[in-house]
MDTraj code that builds the backbone (N, CA, C; nanometers):
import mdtraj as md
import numpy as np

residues = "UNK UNK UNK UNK UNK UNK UNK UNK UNK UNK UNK UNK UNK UNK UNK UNK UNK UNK UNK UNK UNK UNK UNK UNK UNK UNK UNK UNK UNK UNK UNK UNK UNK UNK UNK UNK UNK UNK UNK UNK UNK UNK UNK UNK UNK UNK UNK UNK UNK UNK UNK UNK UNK UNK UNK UNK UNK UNK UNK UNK UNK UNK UNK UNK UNK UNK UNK UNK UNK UNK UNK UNK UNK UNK UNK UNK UNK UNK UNK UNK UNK UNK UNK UNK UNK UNK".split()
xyz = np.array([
    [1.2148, -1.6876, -1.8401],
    [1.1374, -1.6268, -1.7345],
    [1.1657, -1.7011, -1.6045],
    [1.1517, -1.6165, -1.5081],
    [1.2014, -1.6851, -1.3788],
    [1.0461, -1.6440, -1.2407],
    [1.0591, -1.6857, -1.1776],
    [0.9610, -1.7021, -1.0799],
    [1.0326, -1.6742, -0.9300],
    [0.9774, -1.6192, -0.8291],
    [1.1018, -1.5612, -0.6708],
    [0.9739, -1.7244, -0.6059],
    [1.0003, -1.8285, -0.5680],
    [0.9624, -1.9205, -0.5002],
    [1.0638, -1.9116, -0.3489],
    [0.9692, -1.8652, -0.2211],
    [1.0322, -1.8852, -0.1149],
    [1.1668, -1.8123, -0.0937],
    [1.2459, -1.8510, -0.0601],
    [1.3739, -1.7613, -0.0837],
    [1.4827, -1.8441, -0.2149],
    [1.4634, -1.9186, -0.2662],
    [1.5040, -1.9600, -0.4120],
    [1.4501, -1.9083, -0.5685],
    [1.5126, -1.9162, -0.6741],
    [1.4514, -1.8670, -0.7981],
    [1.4600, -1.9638, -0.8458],
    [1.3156, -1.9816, -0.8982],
    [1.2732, -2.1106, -1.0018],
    [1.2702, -2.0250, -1.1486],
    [1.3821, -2.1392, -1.2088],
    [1.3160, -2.0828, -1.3379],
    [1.1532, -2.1542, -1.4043],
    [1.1455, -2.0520, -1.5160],
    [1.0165, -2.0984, -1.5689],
    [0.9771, -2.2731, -1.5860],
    [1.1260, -2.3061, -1.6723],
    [1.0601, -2.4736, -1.6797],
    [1.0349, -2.5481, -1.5457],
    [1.0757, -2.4809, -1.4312],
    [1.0730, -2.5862, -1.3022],
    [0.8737, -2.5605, -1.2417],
    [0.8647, -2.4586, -1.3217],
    [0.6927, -2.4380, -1.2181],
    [0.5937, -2.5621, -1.3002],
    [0.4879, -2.6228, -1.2226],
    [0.4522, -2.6988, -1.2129],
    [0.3856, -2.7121, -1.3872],
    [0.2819, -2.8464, -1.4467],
    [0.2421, -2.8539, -1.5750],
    [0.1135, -2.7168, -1.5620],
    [0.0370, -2.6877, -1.4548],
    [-0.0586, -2.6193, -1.4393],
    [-0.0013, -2.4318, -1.5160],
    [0.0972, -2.4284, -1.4893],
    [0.1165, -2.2915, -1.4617],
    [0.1546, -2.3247, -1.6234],
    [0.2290, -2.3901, -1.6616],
    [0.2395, -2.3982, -1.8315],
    [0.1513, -2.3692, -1.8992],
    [0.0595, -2.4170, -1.8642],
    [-0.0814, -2.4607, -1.9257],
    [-0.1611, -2.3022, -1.9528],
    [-0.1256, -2.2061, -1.8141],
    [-0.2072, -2.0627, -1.8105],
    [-0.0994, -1.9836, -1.9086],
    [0.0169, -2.0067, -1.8951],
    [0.1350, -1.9747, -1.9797],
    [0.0683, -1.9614, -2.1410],
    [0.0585, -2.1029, -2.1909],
    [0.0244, -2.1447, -2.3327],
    [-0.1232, -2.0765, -2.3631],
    [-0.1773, -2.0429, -2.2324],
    [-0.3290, -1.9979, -2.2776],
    [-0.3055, -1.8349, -2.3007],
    [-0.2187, -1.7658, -2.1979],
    [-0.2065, -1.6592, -2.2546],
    [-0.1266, -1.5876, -2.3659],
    [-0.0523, -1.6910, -2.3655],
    [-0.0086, -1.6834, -2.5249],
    [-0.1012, -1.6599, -2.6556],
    [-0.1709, -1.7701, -2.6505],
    [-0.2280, -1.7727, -2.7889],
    [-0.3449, -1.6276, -2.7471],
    [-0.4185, -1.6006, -2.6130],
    [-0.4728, -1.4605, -2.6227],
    [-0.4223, -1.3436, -2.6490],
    [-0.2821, -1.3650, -2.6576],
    [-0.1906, -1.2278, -2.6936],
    [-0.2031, -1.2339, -2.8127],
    [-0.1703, -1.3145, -2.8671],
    [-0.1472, -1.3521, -2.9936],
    [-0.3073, -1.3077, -3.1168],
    [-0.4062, -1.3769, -3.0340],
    [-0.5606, -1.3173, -3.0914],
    [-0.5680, -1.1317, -3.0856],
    [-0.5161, -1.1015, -2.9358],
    [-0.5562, -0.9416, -2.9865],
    [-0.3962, -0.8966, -3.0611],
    [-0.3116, -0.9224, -3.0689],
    [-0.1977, -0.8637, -3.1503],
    [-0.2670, -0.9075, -3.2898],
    [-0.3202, -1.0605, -3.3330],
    [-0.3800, -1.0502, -3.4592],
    [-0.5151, -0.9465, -3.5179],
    [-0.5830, -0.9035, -3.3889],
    [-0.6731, -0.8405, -3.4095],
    [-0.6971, -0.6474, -3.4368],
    [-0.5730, -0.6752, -3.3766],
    [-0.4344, -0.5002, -3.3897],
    [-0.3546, -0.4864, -3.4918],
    [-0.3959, -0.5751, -3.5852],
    [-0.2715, -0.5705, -3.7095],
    [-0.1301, -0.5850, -3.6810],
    [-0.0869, -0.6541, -3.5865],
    [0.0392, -0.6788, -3.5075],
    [0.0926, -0.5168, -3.4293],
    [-0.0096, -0.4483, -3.4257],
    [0.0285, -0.3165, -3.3371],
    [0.0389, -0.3704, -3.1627],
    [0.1682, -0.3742, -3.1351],
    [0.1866, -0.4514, -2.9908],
    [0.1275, -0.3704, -2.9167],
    [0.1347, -0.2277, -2.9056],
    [0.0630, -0.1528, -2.8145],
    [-0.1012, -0.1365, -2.7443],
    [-0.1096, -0.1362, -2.8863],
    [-0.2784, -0.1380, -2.9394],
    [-0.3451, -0.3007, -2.8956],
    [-0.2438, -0.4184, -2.9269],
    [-0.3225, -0.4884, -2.8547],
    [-0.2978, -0.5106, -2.7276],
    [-0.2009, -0.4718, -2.6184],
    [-0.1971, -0.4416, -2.4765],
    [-0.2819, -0.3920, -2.3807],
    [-0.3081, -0.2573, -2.4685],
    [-0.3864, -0.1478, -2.4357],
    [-0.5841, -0.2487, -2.4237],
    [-0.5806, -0.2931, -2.5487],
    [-0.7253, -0.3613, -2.5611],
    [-0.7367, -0.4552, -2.4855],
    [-0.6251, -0.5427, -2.4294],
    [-0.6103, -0.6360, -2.3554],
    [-0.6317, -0.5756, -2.2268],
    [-0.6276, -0.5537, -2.1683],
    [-0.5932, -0.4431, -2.0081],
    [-0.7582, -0.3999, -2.0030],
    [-0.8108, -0.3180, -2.1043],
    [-0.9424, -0.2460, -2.0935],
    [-1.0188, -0.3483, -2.1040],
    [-1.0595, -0.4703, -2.1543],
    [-1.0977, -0.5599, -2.1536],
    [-1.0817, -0.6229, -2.0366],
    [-1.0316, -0.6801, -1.9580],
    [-0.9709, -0.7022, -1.8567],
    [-1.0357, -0.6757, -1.7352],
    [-1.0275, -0.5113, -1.7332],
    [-1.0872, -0.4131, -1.6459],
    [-1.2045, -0.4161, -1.6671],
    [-1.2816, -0.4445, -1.8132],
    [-1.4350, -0.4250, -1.7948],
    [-1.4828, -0.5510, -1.7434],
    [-1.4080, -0.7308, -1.7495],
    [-1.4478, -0.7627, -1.6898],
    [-1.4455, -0.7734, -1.5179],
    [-1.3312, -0.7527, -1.4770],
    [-1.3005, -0.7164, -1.3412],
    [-1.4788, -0.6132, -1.2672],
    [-1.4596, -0.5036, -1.3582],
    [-1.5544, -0.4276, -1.2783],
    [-1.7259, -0.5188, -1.3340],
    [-1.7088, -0.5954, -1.4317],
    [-1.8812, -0.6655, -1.4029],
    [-1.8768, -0.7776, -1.3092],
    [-1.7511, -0.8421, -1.3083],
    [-1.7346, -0.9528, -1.1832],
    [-1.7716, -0.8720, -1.0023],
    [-1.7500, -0.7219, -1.0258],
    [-1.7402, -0.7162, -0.8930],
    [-1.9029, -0.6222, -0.8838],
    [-1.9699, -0.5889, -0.9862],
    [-2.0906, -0.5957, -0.9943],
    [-2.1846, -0.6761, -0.9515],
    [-2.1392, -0.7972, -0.9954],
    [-2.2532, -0.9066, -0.9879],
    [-2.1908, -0.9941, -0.8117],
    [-2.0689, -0.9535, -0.7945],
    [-2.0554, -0.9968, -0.6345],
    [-2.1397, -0.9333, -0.5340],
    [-2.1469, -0.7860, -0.5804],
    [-2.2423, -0.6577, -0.5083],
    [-2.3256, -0.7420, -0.5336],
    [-2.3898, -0.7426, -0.6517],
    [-2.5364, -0.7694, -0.6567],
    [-2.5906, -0.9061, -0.5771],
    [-2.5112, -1.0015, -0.5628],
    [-2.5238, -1.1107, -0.4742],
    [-2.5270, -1.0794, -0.3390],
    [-2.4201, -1.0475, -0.3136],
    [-2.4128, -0.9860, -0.1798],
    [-2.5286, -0.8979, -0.1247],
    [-2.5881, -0.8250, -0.2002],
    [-2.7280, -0.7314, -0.1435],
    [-2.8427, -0.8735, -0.1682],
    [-2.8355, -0.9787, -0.2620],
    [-2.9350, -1.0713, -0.2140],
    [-2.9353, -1.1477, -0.0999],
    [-2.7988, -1.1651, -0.0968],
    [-2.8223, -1.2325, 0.0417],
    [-2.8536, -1.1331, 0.1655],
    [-2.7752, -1.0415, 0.2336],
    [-2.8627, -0.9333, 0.2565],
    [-2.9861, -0.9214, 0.2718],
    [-3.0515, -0.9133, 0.1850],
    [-3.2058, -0.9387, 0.1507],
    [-3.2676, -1.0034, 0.2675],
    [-3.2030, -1.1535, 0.2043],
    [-3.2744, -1.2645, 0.1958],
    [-3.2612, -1.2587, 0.3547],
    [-3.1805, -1.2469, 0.4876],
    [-3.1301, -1.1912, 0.6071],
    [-3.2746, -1.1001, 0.6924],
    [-3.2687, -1.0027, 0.6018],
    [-3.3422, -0.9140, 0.6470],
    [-3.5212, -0.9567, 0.6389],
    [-3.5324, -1.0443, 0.5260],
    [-3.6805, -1.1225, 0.5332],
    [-3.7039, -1.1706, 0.5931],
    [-3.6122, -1.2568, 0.6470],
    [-3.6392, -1.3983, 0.7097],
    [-3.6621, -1.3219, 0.8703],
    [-3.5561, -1.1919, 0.8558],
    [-3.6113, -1.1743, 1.0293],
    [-3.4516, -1.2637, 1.1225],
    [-3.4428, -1.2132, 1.2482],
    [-3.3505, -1.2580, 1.3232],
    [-3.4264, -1.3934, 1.3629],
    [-3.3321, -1.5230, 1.4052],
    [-3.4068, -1.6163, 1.4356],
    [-3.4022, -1.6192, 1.5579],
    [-3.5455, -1.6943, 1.6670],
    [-3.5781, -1.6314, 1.7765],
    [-3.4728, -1.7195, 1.8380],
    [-3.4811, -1.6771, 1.9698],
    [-3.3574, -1.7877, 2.0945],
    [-3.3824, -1.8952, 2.0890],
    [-3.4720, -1.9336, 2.0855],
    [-3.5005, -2.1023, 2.0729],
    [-3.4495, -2.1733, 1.9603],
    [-3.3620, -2.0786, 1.8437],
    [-3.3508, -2.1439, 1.7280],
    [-3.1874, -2.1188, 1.6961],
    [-3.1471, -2.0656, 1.7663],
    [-3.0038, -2.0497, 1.7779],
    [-2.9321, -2.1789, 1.7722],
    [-2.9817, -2.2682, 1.8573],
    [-2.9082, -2.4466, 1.8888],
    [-2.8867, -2.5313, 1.7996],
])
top = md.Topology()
chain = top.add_chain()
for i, resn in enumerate(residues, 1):
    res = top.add_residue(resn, chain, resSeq=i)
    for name in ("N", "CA", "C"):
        top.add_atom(name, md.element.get_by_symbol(name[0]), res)
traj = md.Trajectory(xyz[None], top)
Protein backbone atom coordinates (compact mmCIF):
# COMPACT_ATOMS: atom_id res chain seq x y z
CA UNK A 1 0.00 0.00 0.00
CA UNK A 2 1.22 3.36 -0.81
CA UNK A 3 0.18 6.80 0.54
CA UNK A 4 0.37 10.43 -2.20
CA UNK A 5 2.49 12.54 0.77
CA UNK A 6 3.05 16.13 -0.72
CA UNK A 7 4.23 15.65 -4.14
CA UNK A 8 6.24 12.25 -3.24
CA UNK A 9 4.79 8.56 -2.68
CA UNK A 10 5.37 7.05 0.58
CA UNK A 11 5.07 3.67 0.74
CA UNK A 12 3.10 2.07 3.54
CA UNK A 13 6.18 1.05 5.78
CA UNK A 14 7.53 4.75 5.65
CA UNK A 15 4.11 6.33 7.44
CA UNK A 16 4.66 7.00 10.88
CA UNK A 17 4.19 3.99 14.14
CA UNK A 18 0.64 5.86 14.68
CA UNK A 19 -0.85 5.13 11.35
CA UNK A 20 0.36 1.30 11.80
CA UNK A 21 -1.24 1.10 14.80
CA UNK A 22 -5.00 2.34 13.04
CA UNK A 23 -3.74 -0.09 10.23
CA UNK A 24 -3.47 -3.23 12.81
CA UNK A 25 -6.74 -1.99 14.45
CA UNK A 26 -8.60 -2.16 11.36
CA UNK A 27 -7.47 -5.22 10.54
CA UNK A 28 -8.40 -7.28 13.27
CA UNK A 29 -12.18 -5.26 12.85
CA UNK A 30 -12.32 -6.66 9.39
CA UNK A 31 -11.39 -9.63 10.42
CA UNK A 32 -14.32 -9.70 13.52
CA UNK A 33 -17.11 -8.84 10.93
CA UNK A 34 -15.67 -11.25 8.05
CA UNK A 35 -15.67 -13.79 11.19
CA UNK A 36 -19.06 -12.76 12.00
CA UNK A 37 -20.22 -13.22 8.03
CA UNK A 38 -18.99 -16.66 7.85
CA UNK A 39 -16.02 -15.32 5.79
CA UNK A 40 -18.73 -13.78 3.28
CA UNK A 41 -16.34 -10.69 2.26
CA UNK A 42 -19.25 -8.82 0.98
CA UNK A 43 -21.60 -9.31 3.71
CA UNK A 44 -19.06 -8.25 6.08
CA UNK A 45 -18.26 -4.85 4.10
CA UNK A 46 -21.67 -4.16 3.62
CA UNK A 47 -22.24 -4.57 7.76
CA UNK A 48 -19.17 -2.69 8.21
CA UNK A 49 -20.21 0.58 6.20
CA UNK A 50 -23.99 0.42 7.77
CA UNK A 51 -22.57 0.29 11.03
CA UNK A 52 -20.37 2.97 10.39
CA UNK A 53 -23.12 5.16 9.05
CA UNK A 54 -25.33 4.47 12.04
CA UNK A 55 -22.67 5.66 14.05
CA UNK A 56 -21.76 8.72 11.97
CA UNK A 57 -25.51 9.76 11.96
CA UNK A 58 -25.81 9.35 16.16
CA UNK A 59 -22.44 11.29 16.42
CA UNK A 60 -24.01 14.04 14.43
CA UNK A 61 -27.22 13.76 16.51
CA UNK A 62 -25.80 14.30 19.68
CA UNK A 63 -23.51 17.36 18.06
CA UNK A 64 -27.17 18.85 17.11
CA UNK A 65 -28.27 18.08 20.32
CA UNK A 66 -25.35 19.98 22.01
CA UNK A 67 -25.33 22.56 19.82
CA UNK A 68 -29.22 23.49 20.54
CA UNK A 69 -27.93 23.39 24.36
CA UNK A 70 -25.71 25.70 24.03
CA UNK A 71 -28.07 27.76 22.05
CA UNK A 72 -30.26 27.47 24.88
CA UNK A 73 -28.10 28.20 27.35
CA UNK A 74 -27.35 31.87 25.00
CA UNK A 75 -30.78 32.60 24.79
CA UNK A 76 -31.36 32.31 28.88
CA UNK A 77 -28.77 34.05 29.95
CA UNK A 78 -30.01 37.02 27.72
CA UNK A 79 -27.44 39.36 25.70
CA UNK A 80 -24.88 40.72 28.15
CA UNK A 81 -25.47 44.42 28.88
CA UNK A 82 -22.56 47.11 27.58
CA UNK A 83 -21.01 47.34 30.67
CA UNK A 84 -20.12 43.67 30.47
CA UNK A 85 -18.66 43.37 27.16
CA UNK A 86 -14.86 44.41 28.70
Amino acid sequence: MHAAVGRRTVLRDDLPAVTDARWAEAAVIAEAYRSAHRGDDHAALVAAIADALAELAAAEGRTEAVRRQISRGYVRAGAPAPGELA
